[in-house]
C-alpha positions as MATLAB code, in Angstrom:
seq = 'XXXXXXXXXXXXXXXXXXXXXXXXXXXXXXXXXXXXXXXXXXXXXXXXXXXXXXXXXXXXXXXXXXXXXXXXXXXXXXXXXXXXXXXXXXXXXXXXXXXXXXXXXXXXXXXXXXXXXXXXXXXXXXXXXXXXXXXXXXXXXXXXXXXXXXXXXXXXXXXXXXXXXXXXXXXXXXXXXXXXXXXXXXXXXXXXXXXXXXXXXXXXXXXXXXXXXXXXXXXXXXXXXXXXXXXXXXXXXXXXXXXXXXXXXXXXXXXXXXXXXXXXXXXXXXXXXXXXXXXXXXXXXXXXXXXXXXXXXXXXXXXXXXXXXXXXXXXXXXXXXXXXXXXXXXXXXXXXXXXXXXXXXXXXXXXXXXXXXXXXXXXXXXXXXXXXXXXXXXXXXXXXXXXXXXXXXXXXXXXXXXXXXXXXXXXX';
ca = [
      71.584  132.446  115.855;
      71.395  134.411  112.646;
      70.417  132.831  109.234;
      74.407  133.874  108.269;
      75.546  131.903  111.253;
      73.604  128.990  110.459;
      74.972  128.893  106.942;
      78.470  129.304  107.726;
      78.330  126.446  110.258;
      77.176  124.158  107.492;
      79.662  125.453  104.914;
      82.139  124.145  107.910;
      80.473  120.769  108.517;
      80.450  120.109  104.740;
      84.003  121.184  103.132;
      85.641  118.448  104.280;
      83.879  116.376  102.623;
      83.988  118.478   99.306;
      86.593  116.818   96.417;
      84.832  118.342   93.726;
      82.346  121.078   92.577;
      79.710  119.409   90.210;
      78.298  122.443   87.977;
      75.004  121.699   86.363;
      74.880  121.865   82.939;
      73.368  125.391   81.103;
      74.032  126.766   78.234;
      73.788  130.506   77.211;
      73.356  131.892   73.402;
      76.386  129.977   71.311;
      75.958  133.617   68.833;
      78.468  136.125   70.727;
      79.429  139.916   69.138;
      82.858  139.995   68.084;
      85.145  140.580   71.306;
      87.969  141.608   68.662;
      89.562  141.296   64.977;
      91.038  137.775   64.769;
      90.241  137.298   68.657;
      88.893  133.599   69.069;
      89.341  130.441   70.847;
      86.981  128.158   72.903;
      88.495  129.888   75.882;
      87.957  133.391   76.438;
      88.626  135.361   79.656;
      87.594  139.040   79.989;
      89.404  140.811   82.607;
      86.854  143.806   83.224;
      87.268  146.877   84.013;
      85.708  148.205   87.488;
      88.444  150.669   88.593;
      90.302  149.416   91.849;
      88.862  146.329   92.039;
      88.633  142.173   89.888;
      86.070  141.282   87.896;
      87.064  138.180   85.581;
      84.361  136.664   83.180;
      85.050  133.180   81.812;
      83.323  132.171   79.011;
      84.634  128.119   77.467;
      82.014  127.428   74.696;
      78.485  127.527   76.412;
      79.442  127.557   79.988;
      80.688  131.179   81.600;
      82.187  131.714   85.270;
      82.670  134.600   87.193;
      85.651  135.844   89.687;
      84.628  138.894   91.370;
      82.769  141.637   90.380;
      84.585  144.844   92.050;
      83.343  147.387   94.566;
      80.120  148.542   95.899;
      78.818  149.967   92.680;
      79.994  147.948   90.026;
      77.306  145.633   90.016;
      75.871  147.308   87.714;
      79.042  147.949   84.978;
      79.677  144.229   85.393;
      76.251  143.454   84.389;
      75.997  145.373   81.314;
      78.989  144.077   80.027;
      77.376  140.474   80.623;
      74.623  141.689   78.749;
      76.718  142.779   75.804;
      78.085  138.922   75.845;
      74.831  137.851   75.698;
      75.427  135.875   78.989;
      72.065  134.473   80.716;
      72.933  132.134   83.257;
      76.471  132.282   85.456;
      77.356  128.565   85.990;
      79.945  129.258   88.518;
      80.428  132.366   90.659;
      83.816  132.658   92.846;
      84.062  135.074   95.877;
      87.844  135.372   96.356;
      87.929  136.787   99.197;
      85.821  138.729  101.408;
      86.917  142.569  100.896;
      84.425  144.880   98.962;
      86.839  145.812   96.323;
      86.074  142.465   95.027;
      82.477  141.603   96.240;
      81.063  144.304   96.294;
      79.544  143.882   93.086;
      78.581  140.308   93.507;
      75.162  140.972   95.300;
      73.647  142.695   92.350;
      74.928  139.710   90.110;
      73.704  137.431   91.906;
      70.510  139.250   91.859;
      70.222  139.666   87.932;
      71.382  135.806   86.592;
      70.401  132.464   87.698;
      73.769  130.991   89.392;
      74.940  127.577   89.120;
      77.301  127.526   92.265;
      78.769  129.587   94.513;
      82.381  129.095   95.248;
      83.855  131.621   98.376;
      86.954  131.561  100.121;
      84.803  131.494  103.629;
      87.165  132.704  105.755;
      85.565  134.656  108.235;
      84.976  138.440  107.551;
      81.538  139.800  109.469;
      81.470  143.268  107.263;
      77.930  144.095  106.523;
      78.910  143.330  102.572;
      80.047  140.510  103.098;
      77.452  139.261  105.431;
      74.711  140.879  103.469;
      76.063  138.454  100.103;
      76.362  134.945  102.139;
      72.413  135.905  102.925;
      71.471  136.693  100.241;
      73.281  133.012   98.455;
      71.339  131.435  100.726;
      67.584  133.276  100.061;
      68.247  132.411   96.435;
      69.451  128.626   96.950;
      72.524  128.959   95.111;
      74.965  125.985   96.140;
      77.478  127.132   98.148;
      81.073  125.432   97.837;
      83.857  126.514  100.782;
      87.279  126.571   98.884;
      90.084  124.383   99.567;
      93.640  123.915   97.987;
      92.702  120.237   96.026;
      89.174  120.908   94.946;
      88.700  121.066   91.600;
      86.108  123.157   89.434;
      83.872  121.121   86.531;
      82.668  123.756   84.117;
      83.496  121.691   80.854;
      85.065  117.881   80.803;
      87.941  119.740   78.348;
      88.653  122.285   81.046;
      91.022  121.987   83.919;
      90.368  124.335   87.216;
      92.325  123.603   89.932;
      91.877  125.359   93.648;
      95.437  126.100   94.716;
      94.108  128.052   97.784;
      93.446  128.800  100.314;
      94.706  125.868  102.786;
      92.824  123.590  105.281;
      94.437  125.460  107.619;
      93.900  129.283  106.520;
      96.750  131.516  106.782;
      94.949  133.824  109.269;
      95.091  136.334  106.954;
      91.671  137.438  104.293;
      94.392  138.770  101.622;
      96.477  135.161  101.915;
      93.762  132.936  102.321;
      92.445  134.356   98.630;
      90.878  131.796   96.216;
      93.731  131.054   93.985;
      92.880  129.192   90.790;
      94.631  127.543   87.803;
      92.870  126.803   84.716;
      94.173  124.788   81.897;
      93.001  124.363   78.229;
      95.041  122.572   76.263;
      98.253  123.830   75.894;
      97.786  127.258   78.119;
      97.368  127.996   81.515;
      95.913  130.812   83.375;
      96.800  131.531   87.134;
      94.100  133.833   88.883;
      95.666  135.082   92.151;
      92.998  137.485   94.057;
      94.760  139.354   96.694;
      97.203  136.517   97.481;
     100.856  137.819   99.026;
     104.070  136.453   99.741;
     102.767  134.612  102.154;
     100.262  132.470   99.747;
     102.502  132.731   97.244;
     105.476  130.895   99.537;
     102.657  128.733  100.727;
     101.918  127.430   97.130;
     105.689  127.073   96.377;
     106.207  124.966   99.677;
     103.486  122.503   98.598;
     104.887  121.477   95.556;
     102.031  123.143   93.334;
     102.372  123.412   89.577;
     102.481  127.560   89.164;
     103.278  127.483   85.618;
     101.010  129.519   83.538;
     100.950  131.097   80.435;
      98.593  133.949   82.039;
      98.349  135.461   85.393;
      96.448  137.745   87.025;
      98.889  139.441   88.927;
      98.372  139.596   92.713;
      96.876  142.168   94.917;
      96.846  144.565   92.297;
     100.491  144.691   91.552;
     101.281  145.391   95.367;
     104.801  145.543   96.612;
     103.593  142.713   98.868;
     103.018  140.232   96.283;
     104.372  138.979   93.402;
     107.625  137.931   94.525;
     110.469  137.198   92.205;
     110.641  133.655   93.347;
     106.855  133.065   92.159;
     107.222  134.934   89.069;
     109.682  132.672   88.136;
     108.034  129.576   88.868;
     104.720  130.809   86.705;
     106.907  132.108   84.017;
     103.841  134.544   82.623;
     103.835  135.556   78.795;
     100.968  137.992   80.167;
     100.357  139.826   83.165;
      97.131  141.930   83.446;
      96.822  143.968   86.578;
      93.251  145.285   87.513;
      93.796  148.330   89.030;
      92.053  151.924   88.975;
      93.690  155.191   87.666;
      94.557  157.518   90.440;
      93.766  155.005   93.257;
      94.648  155.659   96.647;
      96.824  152.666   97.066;
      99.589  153.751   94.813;
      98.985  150.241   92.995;
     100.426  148.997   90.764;
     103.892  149.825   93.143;
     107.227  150.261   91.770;
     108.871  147.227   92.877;
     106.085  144.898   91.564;
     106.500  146.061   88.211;
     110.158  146.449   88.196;
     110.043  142.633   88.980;
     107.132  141.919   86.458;
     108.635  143.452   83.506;
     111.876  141.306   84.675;
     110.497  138.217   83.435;
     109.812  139.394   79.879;
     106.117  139.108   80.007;
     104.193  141.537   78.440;
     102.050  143.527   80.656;
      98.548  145.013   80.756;
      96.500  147.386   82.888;
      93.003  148.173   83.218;
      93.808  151.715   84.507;
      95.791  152.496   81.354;
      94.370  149.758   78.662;
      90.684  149.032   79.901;
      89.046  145.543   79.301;
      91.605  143.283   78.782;
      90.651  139.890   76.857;
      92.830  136.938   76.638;
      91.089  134.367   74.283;
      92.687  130.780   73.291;
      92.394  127.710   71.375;
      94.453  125.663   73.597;
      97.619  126.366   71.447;
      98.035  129.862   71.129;
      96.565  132.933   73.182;
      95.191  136.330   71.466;
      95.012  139.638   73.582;
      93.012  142.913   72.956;
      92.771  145.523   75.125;
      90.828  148.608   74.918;
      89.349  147.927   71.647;
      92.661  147.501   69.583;
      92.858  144.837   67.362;
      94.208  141.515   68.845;
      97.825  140.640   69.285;
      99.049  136.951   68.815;
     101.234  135.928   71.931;
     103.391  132.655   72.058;
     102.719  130.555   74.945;
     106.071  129.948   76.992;
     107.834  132.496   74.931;
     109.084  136.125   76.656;
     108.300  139.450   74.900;
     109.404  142.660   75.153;
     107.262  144.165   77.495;
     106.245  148.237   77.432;
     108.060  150.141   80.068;
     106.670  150.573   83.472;
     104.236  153.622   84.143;
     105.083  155.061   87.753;
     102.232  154.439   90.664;
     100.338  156.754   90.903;
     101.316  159.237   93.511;
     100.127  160.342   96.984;
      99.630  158.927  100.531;
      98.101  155.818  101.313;
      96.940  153.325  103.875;
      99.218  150.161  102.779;
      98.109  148.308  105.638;
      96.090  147.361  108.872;
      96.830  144.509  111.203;
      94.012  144.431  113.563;
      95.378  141.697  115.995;
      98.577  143.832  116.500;
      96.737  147.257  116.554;
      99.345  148.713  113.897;
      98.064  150.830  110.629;
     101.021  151.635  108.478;
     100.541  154.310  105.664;
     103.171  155.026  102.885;
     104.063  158.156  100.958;
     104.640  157.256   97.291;
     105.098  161.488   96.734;
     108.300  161.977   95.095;
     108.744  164.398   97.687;
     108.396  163.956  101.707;
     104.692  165.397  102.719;
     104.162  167.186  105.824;
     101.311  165.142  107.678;
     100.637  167.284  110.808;
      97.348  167.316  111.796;
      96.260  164.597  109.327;
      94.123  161.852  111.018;
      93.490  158.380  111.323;
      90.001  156.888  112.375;
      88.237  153.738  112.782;
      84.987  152.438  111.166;
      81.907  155.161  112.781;
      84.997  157.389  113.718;
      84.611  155.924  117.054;
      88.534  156.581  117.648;
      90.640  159.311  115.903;
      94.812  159.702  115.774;
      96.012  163.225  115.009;
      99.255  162.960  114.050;
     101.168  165.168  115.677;
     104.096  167.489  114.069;
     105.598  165.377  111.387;
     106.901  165.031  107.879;
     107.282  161.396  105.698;
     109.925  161.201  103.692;
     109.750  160.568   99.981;
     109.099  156.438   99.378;
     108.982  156.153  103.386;
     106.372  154.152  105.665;
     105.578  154.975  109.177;
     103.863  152.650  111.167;
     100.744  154.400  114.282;
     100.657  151.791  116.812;
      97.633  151.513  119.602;
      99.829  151.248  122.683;
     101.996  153.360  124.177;
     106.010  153.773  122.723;
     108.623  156.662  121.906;
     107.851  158.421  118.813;
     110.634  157.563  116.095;
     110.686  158.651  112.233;
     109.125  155.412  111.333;
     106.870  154.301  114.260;
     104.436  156.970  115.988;
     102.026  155.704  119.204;
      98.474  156.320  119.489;
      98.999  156.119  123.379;
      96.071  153.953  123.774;
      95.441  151.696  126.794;
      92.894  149.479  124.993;
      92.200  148.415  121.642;
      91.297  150.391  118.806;
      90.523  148.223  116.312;
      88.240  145.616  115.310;
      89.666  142.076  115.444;
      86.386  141.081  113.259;
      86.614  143.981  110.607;
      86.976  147.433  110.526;
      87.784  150.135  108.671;
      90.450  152.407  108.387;
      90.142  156.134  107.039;
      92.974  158.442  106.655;
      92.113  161.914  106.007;
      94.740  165.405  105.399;
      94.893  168.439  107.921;
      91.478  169.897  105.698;
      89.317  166.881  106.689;
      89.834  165.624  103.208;
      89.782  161.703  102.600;
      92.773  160.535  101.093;
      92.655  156.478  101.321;
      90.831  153.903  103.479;
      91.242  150.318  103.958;
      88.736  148.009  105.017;
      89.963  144.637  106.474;
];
């Protein structure tokens, strides 16, 4: 049995019996550069900017707490900005789920600061990143904590985190069974969603959860798949800050999300257009600077204008791959319909490759490759296949143009 094995099977034994994470107390220098003219509060929350990907520091007085630190390669942007907080210890770290465009950072983090706890969503993902980082929390003897809806978070007696998800049961799903958490100071509320989706999102609702915040970190990037209008309007956001890279392959942040965002009157940020975003707070009232401007008062519980939308950005995209049902669905958010002839489809080591065959995607329209075998319609083309193509542990999907070119992957 492998050392990751071994570890996961005593994350299992041991979460059950988990009701709260006790951090150890450590404190890092109390004399931090200015973050922004008239920006200040006990509770500052820096949502960073690593392109298509989360990083969120947390810094409450002398205790700090990480969410995610982006893809492969931003390890080392995340840790220079933690070196221009003058941050030397992480008390908590939180995985929120297992795809690299969130933890692919974390191993050089890890690496660099002494780490209170380690908090993951442990839902079973046996990528080499991910499998790599659960290793390598183990060679260092960070305490590992499995998530689970209940649990709740002591960084600072004054300082409320709350686990909203995933379940006891996971969803089944690595997007849905994202760490979800709420953290309360006072007066405010901030709701950190990962790459939770309807699904989450109706799960929360169902259980009676509080989803009230003042801030929230919208979902999945602002995908068309999350961020319902039902949960916006139970969290009621005076902020919404969507990480997200400029010209990413995803089309994120989609339409629809931010036709439904900018609905409920909260003001909206991006990293792809405004950078760093910091939302700092005494409990009472929250502060917001984003690239560098000066800070902007914002009433809790009260709805602003918010700046019109900015388009997605445009082009063709993988916008999703269920590896039970052998399906990989792609999306062209052109404002014209793209001819994708000859294009191709292929699966982690380009074991497997789908050439589509003649045929054009409308404007806004999805068409769906199955595995198996089928009639080829205008929305659902068949790979012809006789056994499976993909990965039911994790895979990768790459779609590349007629030229070779890569145009978007997806890594589930």
């Amino acid at each position: 049995m492998s050392s990751t094995s071994g570890y996961l099977i005593r994350i299992a034994l041991c979460a059950c019996t988990i009701a709260c994470i006790i951090i150890a107390g450590c404190s890092v220098p109390t004399g931090q550069p200015e973050i922004g003219s008239d920006l200040s509060g006990d509770l500052v929350v820096h949502f960073i900017d690593v392109g298509q990907g989360d990083s969120i520091l947390i810094e409450f007085r002398d205790r700090t707490m990480l969410i995610d630190a982006g893809e492969r390669g931003m390890g080392e942007r995340v840790i220079a900005y933690l070196e221009e907080r003058d941050v030397e210890r992480l008390d908590v770290v939180v995985a929120t789920h297992a795809h690299s465009d969130h933890i692919g950072g974390l191993a050089d983090v890890v690496s660099a600061y002494p780490v209170g706890r380690f908090v993951d969503a442990a839902q079973p993902h046996p990528t080499a990143t991910y499998e790599n980082l659960l290793v390598l929390v183990e060679e260092l003897g960070i305490p590992y904590t499995a998530a689970e809806r209940g649990q709740a978070i002591a960084l600072d007696p004054d300082l409320e985190i709350l686990i909203l998800n995933p379940t006891p049961q996971p969803l089944g799903d690595i997007n849905e069974d994202s760490v979800v958490l709420k953290m309360t100071y006072g007066d405010i509320s901030y709701l950190f969603t990962g790459d939770a989706g309807n699904p989450a999102e109706e799960s929360m609702a169902e259980a009676g959860l509080d989803l009230d915040a003042d801030v929230l970190k919208v979902g999945h990037h602002a995908s068309r798949y999350a961020s319902s209008a039902e949960f916006l309007a139970a969290v009621s956001p005076a902020i919404s800050v969507i990480p997200v890279g400029e010209g990413n392959d995803y089309g994120h942040p989609h339409e629809e999300a931010l036709e439904r965002l900018e609905a409920t009157g909260s003001r909206i940020y991006r990293t792809d257009l405004d950078g760093t975003v910091i939302v700092a707070t005494d409990g009472q009232a929250l502060t917001v600077t984003a690239g560098g401007a000066p800070a902007a008062t914002v009433t809790a519980g009260a709805t602003t204008t918010a700046p019109a939308p900015t388009a997605p950005s445009s082009g063709v995209y993988i916008a999703d791959l269920d590896l039970r049902d052998e399906r990989i669905t792609v999306t062209n958010a052109e404002e014209t319909a793209v001819n994708l002839t000859g294009w191709t489809v292929t699966d982690e080591g380009t074991r497997n490759t789908y050439t589509f065959p003649i045929f054009t995607l409308d404007a806004g329209a999805d068409v769906t490759v199955h595995t198996g075998t089928g009639n080829d319609t205008a929305t659902d083309l068949y790979w012809g296949r006789e056994t499976p193509v993909w990965n039911n542990d994790g895979d990768l999907a790459t779609l590349a143009d007629a030229n070779g070119t890569v145009v978007s992957t997806m890594e589930r």
